[in-house]
C-alpha positions, -999 to +999 in steps of 0.1 A: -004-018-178+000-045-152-035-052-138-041-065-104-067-081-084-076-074-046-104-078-027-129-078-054-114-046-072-088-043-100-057-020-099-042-010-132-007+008-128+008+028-159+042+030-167+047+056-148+046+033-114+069-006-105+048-024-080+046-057-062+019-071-048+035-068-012+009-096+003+020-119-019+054-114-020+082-139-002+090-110+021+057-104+033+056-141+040+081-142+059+073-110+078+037-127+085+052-156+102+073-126+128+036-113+134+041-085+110+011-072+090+015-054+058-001-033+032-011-045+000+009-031-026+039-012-027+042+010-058+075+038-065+066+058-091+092+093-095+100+104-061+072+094-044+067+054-027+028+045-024+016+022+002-014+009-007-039-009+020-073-020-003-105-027+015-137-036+004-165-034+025-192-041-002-214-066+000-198-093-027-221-123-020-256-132-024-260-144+009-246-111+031-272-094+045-253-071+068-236-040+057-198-053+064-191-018+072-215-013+102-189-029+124-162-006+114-190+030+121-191+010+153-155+015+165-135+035+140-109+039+159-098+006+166-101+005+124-073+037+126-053+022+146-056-016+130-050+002+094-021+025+107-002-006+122-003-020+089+022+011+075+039+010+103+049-027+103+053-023+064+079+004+071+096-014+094+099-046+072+107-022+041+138-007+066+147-045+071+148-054+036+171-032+028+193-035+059+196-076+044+202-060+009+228-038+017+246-064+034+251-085+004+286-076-009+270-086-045+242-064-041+264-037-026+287-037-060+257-039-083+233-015-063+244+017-086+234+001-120+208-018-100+188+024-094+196+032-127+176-002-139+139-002-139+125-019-110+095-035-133+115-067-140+145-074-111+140-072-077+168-069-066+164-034-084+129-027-070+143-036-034+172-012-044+150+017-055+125+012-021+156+016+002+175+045-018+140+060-013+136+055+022+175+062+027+170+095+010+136+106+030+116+109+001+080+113+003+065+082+016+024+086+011+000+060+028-028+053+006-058+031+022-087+027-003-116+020+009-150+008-007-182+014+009-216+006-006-225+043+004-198+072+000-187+081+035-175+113+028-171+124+061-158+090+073-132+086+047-118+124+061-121+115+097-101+084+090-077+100+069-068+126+097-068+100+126-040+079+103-025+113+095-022+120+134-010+086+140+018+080+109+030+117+117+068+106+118+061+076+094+046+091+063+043+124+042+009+120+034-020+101+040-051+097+016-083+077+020-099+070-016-128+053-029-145+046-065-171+072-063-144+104-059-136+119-087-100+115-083-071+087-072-032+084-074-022+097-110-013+069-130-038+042-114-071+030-127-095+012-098-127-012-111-148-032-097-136-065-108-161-085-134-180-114-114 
């Protein structure tokens, strides 16, 4: 189970998902430099493509004496609108991957065994599986998690229905987790990482 690190939390994938760490990845670098933001992980897992946003507004050092996540009650929907540009612009970069993909003659003779390949190891063959995704309108689902010190139940649904309204044509779905529900995207284990 590939374990990953962000923003003081760990996400463990099963076999059941192939992600990449989107912030991290050459694409996303390049993508910065155009002014695009992105999500933090992109995970396919069946027919369904996760985009994954992680924040953490717990306080992680000795020295914070401010609830982080005051400023955020304070304007919420400025926070909607930051986190829904952040699918968006992922989307939209996703789209453009692809687009450079399929106009590799290489990539284009390769792409069949490339789908039937798990995505885990090649990228090429994760690329490949993202865009006959999007190609095929599959479910895309926007997942932000979001860690409060307190569970903001009715914050996390307000959210989740202000990003619904504002992915409408973008996504399928849009879910707001955090640690304290009892549930979150089958197949993925969240912890607060060890200090």
């Amino acid at each position: 189970m590939p374990v990953f690190e962000e923003s003081g939390l760990q996400f463990g994938f099963d076999n059941r998902w192939t992600v990449r760490k989107y912030d991290a990845h050459r694409f996303f670098q390049g993508f910065s430099g155009a002014g695009l933001k992105g999500v933090d992980f992109i995970a396919l897992s069946g027919s369904a493509l996760l985009l994954l946003e992680v924040k953490n507004y717990r306080r992680r050092r000795a020295w914070q004496t401010e609830n982080p996540f005051d400023r955020i009650l304070e304007t919420p929907e400025i926070f909607a609108g930051h986190m829904a540009g952040k699918f968006t612009d992922t989307l939209r970069a996703l789209r453009a991957i692809g687009t450079y993909y399929r106009r590799k003659w290489l990539f284009r003779l390769f792409r069949p065994i490339l789908l039937r390949r798990s995505g885990g190891h090649s990228d090429w063959a994760f690329w490949a599986q993202v865009d006959a995704h999007l190609q095929g309108g599959q479910p895309v689902i926007a997942a932000l998690w979001l860690e409060t010190e307190r569970d903001q139940a009715v914050f996390r649904e307000q959210l989740r229905q202000s990003l619904k309204n504002l992915l409408e044509d973008e996504v399928q779905e849009v879910q707001v987790y955090h640690l304290a529900m009892d549930k979150s995207p089958e197949g993925i284990q969240v912890y607060l990482a060890q200090k």
